[in-house]
PyMOL Python script that loads the backbone (N, CA, C, O; Angstrom):
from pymol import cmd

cmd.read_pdbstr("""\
ATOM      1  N   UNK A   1      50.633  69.742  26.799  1.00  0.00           N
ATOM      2  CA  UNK A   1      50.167  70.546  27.922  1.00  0.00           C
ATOM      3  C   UNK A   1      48.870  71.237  27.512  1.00  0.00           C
ATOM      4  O   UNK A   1      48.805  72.064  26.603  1.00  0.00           O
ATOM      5  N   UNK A   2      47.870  70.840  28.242  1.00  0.00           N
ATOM      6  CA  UNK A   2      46.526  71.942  27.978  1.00  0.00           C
ATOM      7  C   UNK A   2      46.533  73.271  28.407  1.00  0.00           C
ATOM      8  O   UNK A   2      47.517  73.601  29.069  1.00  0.00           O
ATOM      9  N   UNK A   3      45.564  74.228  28.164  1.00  0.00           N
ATOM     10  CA  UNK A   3      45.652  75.192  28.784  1.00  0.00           C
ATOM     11  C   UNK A   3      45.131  75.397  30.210  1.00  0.00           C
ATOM     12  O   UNK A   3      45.564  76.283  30.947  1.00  0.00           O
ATOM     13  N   UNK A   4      44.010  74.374  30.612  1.00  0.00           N
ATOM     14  CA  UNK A   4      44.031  74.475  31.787  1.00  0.00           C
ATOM     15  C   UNK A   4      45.182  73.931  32.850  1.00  0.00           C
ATOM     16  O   UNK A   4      45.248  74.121  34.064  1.00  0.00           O
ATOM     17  N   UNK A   5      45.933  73.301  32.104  1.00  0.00           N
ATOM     18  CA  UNK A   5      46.998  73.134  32.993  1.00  0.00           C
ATOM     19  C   UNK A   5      47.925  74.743  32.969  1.00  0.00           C
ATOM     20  O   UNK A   5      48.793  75.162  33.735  1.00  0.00           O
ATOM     21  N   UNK A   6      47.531  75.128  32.201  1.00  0.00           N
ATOM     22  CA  UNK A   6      49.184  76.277  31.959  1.00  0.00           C
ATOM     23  C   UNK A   6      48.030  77.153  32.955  1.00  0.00           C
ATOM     24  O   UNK A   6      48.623  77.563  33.953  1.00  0.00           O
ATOM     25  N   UNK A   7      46.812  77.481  32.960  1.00  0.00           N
ATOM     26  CA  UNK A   7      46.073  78.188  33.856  1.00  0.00           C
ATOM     27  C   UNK A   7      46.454  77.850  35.483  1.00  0.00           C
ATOM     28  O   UNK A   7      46.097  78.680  36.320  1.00  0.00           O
ATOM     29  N   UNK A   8      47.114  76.737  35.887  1.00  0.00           N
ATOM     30  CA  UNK A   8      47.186  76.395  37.386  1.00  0.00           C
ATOM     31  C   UNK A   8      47.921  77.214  37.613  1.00  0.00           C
ATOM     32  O   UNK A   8      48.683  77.434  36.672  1.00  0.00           O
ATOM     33  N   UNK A   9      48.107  77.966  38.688  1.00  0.00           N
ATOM     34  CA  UNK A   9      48.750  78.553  39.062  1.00  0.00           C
ATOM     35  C   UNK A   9      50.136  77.400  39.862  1.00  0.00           C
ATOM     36  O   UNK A   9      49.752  76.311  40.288  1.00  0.00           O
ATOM     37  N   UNK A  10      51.409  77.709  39.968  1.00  0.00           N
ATOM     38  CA  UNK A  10      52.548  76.882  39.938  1.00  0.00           C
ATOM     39  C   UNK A  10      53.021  77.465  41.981  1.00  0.00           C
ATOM     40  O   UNK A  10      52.732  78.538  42.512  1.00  0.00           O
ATOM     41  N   UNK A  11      53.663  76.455  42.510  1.00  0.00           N
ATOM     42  CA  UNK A  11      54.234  76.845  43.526  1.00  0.00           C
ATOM     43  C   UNK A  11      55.003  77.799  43.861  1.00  0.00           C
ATOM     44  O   UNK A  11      54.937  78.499  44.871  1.00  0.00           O
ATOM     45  N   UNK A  12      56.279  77.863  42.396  1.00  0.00           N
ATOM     46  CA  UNK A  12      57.135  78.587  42.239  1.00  0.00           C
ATOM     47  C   UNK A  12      56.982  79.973  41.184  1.00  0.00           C
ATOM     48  O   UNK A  12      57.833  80.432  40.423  1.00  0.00           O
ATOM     49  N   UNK A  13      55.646  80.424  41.426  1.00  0.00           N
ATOM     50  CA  UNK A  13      55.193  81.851  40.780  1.00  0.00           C
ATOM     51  C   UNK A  13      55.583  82.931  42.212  1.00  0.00           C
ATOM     52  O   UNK A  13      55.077  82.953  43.334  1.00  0.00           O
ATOM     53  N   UNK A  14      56.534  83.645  41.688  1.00  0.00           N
ATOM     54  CA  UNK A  14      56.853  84.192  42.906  1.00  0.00           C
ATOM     55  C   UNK A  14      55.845  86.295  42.446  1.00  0.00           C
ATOM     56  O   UNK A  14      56.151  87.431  42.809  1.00  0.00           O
ATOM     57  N   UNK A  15      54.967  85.882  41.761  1.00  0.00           N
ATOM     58  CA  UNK A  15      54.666  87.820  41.636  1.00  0.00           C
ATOM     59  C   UNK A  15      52.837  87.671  41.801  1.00  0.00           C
ATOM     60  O   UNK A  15      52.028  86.989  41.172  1.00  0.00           O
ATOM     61  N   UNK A  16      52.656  88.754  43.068  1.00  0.00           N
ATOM     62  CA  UNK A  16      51.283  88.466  43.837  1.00  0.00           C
ATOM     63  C   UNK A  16      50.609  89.000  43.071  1.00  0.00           C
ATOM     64  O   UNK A  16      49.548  89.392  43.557  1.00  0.00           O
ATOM     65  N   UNK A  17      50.800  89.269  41.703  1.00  0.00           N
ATOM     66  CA  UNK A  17      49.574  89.584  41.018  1.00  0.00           C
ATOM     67  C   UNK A  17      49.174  88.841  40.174  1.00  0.00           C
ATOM     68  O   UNK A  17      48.065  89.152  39.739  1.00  0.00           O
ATOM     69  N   UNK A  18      49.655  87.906  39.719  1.00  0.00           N
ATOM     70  CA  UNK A  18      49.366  86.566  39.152  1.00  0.00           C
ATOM     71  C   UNK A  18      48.479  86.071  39.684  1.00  0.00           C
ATOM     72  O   UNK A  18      48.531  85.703  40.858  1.00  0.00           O
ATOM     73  N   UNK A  19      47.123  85.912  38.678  1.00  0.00           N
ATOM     74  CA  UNK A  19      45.796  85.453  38.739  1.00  0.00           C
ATOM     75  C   UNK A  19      45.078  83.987  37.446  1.00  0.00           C
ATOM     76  O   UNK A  19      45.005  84.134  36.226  1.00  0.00           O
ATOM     77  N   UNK A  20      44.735  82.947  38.086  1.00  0.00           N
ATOM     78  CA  UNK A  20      44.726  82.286  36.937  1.00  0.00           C
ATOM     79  C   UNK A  20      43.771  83.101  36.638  1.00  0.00           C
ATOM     80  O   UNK A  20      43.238  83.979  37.316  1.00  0.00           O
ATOM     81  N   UNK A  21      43.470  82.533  34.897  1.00  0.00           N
ATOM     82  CA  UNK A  21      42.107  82.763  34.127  1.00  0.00           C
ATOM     83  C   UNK A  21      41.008  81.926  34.565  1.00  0.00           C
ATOM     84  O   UNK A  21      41.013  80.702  34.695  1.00  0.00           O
ATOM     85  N   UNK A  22      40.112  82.708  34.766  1.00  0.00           N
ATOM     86  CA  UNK A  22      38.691  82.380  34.845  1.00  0.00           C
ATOM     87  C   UNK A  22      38.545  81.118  33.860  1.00  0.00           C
ATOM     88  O   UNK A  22      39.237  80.733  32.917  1.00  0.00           O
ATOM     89  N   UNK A  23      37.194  80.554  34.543  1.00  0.00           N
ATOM     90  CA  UNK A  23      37.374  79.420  33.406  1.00  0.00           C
ATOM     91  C   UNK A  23      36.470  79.764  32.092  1.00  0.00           C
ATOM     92  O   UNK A  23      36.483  78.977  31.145  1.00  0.00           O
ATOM     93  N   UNK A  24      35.436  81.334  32.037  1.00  0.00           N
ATOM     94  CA  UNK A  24      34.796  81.736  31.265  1.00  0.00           C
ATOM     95  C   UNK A  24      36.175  82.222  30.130  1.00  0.00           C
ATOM     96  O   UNK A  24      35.945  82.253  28.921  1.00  0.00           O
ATOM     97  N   UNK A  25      37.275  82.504  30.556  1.00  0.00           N
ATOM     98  CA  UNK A  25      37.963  82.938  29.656  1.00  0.00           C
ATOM     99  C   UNK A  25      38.695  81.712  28.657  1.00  0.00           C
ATOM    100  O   UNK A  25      38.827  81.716  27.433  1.00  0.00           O
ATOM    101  N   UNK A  26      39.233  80.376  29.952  1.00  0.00           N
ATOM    102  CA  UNK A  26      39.867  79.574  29.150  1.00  0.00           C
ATOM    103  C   UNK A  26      38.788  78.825  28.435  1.00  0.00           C
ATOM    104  O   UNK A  26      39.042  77.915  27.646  1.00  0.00           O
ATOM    105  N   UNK A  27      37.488  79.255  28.750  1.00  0.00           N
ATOM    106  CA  UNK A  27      36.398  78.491  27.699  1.00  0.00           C
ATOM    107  C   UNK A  27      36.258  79.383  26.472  1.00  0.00           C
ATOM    108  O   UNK A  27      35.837  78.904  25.419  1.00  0.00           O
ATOM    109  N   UNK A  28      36.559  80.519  26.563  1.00  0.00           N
ATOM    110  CA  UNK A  28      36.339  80.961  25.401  1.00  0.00           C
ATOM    111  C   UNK A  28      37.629  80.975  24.224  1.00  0.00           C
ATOM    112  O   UNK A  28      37.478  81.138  23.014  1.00  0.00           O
ATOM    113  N   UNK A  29      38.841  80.769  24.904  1.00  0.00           N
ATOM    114  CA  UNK A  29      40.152  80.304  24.266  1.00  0.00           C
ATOM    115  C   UNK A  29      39.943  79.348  23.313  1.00  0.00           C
ATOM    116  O   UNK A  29      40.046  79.350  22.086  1.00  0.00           O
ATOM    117  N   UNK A  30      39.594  78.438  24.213  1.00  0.00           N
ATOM    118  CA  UNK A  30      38.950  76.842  23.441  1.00  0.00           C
ATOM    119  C   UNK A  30      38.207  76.933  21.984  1.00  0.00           C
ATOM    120  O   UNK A  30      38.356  76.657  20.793  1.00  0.00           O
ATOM    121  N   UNK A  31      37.148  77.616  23.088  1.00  0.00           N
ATOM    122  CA  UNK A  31      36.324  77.952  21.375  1.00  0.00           C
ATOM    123  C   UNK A  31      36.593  78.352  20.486  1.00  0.00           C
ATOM    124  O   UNK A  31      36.354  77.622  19.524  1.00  0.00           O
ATOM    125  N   UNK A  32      37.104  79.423  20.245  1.00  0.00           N
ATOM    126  CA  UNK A  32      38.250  80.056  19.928  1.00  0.00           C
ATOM    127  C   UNK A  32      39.074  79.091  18.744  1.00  0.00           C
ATOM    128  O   UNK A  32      38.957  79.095  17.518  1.00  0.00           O
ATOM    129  N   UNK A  33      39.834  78.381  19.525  1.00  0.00           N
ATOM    130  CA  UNK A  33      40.601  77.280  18.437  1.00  0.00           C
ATOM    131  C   UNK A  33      40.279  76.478  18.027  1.00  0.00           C
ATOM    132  O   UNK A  33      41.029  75.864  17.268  1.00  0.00           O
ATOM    133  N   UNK A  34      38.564  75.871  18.376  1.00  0.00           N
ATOM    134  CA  UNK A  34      38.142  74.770  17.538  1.00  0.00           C
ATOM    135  C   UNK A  34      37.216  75.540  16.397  1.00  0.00           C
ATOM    136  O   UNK A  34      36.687  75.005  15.422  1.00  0.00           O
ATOM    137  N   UNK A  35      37.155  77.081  16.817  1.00  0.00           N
ATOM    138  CA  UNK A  35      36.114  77.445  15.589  1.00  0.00           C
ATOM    139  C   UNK A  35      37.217  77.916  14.465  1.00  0.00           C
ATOM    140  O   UNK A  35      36.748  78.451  13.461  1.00  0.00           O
ATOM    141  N   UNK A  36      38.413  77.788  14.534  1.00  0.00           N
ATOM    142  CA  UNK A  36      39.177  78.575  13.758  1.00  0.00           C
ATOM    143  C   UNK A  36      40.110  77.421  12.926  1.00  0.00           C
ATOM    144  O   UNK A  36      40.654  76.368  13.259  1.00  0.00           O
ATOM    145  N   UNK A  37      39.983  78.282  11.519  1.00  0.00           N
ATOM    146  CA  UNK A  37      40.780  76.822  10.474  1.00  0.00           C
ATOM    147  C   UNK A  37      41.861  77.747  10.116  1.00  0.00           C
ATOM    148  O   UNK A  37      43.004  77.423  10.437  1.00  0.00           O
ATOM    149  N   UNK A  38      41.691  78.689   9.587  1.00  0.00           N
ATOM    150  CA  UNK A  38      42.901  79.357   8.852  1.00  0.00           C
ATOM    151  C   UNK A  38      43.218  80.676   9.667  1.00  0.00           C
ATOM    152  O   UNK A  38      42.255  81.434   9.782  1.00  0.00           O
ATOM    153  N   UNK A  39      44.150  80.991  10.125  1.00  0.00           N
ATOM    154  CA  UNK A  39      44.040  82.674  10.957  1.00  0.00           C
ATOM    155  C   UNK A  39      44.590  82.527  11.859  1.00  0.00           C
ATOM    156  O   UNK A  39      45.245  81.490  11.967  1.00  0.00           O
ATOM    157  N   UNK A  40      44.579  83.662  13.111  1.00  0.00           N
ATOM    158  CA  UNK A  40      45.287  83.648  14.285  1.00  0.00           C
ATOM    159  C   UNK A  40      44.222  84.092  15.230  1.00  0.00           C
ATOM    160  O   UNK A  40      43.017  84.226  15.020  1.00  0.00           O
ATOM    161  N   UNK A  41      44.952  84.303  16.369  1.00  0.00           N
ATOM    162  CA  UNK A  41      43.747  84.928  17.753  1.00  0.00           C
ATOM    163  C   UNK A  41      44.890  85.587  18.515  1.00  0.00           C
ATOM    164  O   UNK A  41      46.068  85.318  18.747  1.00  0.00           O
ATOM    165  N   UNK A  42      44.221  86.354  18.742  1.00  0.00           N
ATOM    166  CA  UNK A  42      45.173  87.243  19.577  1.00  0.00           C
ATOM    167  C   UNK A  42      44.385  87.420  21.220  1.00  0.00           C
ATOM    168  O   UNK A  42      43.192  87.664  21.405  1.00  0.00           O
ATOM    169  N   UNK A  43      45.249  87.253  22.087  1.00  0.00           N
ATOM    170  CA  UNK A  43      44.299  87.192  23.162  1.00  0.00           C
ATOM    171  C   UNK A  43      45.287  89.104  23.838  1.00  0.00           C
ATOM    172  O   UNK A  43      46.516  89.165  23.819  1.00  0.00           O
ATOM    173  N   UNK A  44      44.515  90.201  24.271  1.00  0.00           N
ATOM    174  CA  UNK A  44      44.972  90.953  24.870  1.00  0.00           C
ATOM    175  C   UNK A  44      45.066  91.344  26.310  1.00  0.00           C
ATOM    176  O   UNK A  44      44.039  91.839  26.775  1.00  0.00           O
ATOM    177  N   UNK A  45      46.169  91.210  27.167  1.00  0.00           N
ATOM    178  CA  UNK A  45      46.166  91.286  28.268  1.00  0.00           C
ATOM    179  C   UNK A  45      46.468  92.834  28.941  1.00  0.00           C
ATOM    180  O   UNK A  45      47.290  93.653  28.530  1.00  0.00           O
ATOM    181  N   UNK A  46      45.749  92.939  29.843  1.00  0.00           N
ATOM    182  CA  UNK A  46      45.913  94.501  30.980  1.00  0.00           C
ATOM    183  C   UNK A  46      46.499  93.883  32.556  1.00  0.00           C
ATOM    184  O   UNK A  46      46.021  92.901  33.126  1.00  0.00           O
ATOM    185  N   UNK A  47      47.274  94.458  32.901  1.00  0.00           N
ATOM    186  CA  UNK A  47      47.599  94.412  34.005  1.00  0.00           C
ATOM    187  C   UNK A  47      47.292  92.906  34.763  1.00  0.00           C
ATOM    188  O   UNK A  47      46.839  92.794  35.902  1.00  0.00           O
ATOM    189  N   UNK A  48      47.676  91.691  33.779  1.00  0.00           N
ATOM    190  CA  UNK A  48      47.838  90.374  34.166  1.00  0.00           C
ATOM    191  C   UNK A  48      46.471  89.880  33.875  1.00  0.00           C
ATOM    192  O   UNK A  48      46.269  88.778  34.385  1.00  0.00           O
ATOM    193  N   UNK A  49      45.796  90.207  33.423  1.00  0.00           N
ATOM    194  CA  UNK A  49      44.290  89.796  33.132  1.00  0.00           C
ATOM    195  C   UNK A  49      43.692  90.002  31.434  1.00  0.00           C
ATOM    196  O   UNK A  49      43.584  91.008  30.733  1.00  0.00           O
ATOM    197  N   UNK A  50      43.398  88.632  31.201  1.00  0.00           N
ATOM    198  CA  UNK A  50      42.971  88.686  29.492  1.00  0.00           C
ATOM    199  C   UNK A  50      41.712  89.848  29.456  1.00  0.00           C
ATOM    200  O   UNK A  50      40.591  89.781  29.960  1.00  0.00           O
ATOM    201  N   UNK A  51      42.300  90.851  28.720  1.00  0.00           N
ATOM    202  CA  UNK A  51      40.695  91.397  28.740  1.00  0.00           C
ATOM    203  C   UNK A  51      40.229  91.558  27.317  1.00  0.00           C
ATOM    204  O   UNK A  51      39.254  92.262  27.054  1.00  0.00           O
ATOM    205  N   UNK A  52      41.158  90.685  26.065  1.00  0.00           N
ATOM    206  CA  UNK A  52      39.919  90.659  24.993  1.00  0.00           C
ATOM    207  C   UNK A  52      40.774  89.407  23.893  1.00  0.00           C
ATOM    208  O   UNK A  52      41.980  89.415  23.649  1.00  0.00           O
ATOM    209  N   UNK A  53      39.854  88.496  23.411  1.00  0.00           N
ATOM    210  CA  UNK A  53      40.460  87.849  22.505  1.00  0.00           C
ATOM    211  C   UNK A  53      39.776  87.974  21.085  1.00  0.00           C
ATOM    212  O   UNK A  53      38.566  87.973  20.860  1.00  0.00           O
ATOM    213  N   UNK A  54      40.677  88.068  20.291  1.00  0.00           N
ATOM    214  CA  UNK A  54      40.468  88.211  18.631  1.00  0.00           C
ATOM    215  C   UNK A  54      40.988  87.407  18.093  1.00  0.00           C
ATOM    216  O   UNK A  54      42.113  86.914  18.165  1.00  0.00           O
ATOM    217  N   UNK A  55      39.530  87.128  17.093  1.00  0.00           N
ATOM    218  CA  UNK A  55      39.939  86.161  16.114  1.00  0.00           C
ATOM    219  C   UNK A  55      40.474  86.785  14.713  1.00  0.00           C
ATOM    220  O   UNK A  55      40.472  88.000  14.519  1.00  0.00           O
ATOM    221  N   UNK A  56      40.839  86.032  13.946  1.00  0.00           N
ATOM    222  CA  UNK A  56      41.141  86.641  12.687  1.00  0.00           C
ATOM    223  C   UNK A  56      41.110  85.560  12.022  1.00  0.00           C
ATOM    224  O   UNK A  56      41.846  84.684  12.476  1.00  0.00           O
ATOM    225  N   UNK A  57      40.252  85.173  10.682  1.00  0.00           N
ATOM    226  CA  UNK A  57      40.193  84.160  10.199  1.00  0.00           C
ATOM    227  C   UNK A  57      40.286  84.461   8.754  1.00  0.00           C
ATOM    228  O   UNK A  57      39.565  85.304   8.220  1.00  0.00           O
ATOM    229  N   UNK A  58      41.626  83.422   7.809  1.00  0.00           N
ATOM    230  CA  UNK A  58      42.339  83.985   6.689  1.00  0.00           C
ATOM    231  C   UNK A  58      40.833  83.121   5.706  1.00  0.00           C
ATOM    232  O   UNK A  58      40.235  82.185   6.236  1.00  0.00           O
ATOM    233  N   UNK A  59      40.489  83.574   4.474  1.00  0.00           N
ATOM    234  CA  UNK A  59      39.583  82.719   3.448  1.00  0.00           C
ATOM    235  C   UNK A  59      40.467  82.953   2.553  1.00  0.00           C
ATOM    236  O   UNK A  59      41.111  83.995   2.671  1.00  0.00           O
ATOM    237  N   UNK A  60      40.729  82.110   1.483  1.00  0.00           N
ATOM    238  CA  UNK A  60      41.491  82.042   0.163  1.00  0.00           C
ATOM    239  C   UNK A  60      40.813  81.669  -0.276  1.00  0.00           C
ATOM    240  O   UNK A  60      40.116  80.785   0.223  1.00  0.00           O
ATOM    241  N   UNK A  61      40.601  82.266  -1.764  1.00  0.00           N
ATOM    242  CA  UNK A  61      40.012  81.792  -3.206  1.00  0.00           C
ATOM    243  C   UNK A  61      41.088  81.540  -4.424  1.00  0.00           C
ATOM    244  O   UNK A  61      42.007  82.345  -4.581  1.00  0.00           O
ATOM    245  N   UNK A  62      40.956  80.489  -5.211  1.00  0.00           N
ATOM    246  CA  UNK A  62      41.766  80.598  -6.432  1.00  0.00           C
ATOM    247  C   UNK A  62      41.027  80.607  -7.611  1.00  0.00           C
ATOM    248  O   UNK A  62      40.072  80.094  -8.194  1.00  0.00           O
ATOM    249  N   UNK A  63      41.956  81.465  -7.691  1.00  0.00           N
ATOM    250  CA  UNK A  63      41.425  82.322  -9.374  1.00  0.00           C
ATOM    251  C   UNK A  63      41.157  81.511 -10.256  1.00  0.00           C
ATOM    252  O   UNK A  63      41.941  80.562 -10.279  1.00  0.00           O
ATOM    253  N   UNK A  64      40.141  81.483 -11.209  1.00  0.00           N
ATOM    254  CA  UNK A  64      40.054  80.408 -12.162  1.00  0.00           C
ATOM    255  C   UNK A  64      40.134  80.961 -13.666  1.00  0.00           C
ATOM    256  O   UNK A  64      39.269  81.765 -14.011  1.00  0.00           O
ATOM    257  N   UNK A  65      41.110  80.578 -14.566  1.00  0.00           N
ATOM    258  CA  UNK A  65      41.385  81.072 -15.568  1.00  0.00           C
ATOM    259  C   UNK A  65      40.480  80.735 -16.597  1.00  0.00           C
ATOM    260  O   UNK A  65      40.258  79.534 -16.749  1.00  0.00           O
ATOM    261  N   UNK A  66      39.725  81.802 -17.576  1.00  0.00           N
ATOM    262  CA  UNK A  66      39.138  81.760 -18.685  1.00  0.00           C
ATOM    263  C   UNK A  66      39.726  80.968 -20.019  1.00  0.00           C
ATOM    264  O   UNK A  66      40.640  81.544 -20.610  1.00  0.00           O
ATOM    265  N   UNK A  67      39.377  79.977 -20.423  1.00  0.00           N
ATOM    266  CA  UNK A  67      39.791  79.170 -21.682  1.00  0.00           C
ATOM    267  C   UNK A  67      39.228  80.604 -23.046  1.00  0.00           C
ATOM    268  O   UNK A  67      39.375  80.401 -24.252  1.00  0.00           O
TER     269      UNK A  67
END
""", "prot")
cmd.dss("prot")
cmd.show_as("cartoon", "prot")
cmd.util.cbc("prot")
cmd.orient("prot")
């Protein structure tokens, strides 16, 4: 399932404040997960509407031991 599909709004959504996402938002979702290798995103919603997504992206280094 893509997300623009989960964005359609469904027949059987029965609550009138249910709004799909803009497509500036599910474009920035996207981006979002193709710019990201290690980490999470948090998308934050207000009153049925994304109003901020965060990335968080993990870097690991391994230690290299002295002979």
């Amino acid at each position: 399932m893509s997300l623009r599909t989960l964005a359609t709004p469904t027949p059987d959504s029965s609550h009138d404040h249910e709004a799909a996402p803009s497509s500036e938002v599910i474009d920035e979702v996207i981006r979002a997960l193709r710019q990201i290798r290690f980490g999470s995103i948090e998308i934050t919603i207000h009153e049925s509407r994304v109003v901020q997504i965060e990335c968080r992206e993990k870097r690991r280094f391994e230690l290299q031991r002295r002979a």
